[in-house]
VMD Tcl script that draws the C-alpha trace (Angstrom):
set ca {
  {0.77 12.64 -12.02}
  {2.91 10.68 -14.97}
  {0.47 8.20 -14.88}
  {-2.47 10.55 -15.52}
  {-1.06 12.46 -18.14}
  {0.13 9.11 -20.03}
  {-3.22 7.75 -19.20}
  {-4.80 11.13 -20.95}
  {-2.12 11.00 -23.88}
  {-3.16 7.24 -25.22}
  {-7.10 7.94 -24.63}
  {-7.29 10.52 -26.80}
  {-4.78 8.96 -29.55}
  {-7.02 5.78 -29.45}
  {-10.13 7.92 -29.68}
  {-8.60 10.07 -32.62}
  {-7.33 6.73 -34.48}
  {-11.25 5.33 -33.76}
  {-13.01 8.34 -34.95}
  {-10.93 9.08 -38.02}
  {-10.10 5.36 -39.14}
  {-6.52 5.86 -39.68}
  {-3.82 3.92 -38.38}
  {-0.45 6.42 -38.80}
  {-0.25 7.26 -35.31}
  {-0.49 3.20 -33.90}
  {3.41 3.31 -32.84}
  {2.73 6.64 -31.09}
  {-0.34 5.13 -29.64}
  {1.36 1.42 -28.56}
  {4.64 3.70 -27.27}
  {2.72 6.29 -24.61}
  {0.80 2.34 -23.71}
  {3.79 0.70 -22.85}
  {5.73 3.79 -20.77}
  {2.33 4.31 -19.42}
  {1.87 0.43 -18.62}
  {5.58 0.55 -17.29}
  {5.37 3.36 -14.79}
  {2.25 1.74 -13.69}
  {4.15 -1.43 -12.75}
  {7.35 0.49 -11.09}
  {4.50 2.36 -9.13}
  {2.96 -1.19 -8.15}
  {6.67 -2.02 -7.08}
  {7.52 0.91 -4.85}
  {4.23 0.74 -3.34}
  {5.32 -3.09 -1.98}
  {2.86 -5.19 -3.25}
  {5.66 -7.73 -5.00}
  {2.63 -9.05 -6.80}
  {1.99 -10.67 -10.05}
  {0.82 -7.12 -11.78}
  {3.65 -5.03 -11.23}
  {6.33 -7.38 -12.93}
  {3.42 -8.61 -15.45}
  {2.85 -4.88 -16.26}
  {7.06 -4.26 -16.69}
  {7.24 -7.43 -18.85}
  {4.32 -6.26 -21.31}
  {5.56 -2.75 -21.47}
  {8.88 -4.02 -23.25}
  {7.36 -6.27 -25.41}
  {5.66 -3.26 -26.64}
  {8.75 -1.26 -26.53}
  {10.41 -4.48 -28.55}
  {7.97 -4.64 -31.50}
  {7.36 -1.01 -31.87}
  {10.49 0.19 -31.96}
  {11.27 -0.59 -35.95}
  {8.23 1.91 -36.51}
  {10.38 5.15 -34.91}
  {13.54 3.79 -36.99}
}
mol new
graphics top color blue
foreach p $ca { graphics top sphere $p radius 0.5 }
foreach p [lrange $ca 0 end-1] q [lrange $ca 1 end] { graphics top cylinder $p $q radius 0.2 }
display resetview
C-alpha cells in the first residue's frame, strides 16, 4: 500500500516537472524516490530473497537521502 502511494506520489511529480519544465520541486521529487526505493528494498528483505536488489535498492535510497538533503535545509 506505501509502495503504491509513493509509487503514485513521484509519477505525477516527474510528470508535472516534464510538462511544465521547471525544476523547483526536484528534491521533493528525488526524496518520495528514495523512501519509495527504500521501502521497496526492506519489502525485498522481509519477503527473504537476501538478494542483490533489496540491499542495492537500501544503498541507493540513502545516497539520495545524502545529496538531497542540503535542498530541505
Amino acid at each position: 500500500m506505501v509502495r503504491i502511494i509513493l509509487a503514485i506520489v513521484v509519477i505525477v511529480l516527474s510528470g508535472y516537472s516534464l510538462i511544465t519544465q521547471t525544476f523547483e520541486l526536484m528534491p521533493y521529487y528525488m526524496f518520495f524516490l528514495g523512501a519509495f526505493m527504500l521501502v521497496t528494498g526492506f519489502v525485498e528483505l522481509q519477503k527473504d530473497r537476501k538478494g542483490f536488489w533489496g540491499y542495492m535498492n537500501i544503498v541507493i535510497s540513502l545516497f539520495l537521502f545524502f545529496f538531497y538533503i542540503p535542498y530541505f535545509l
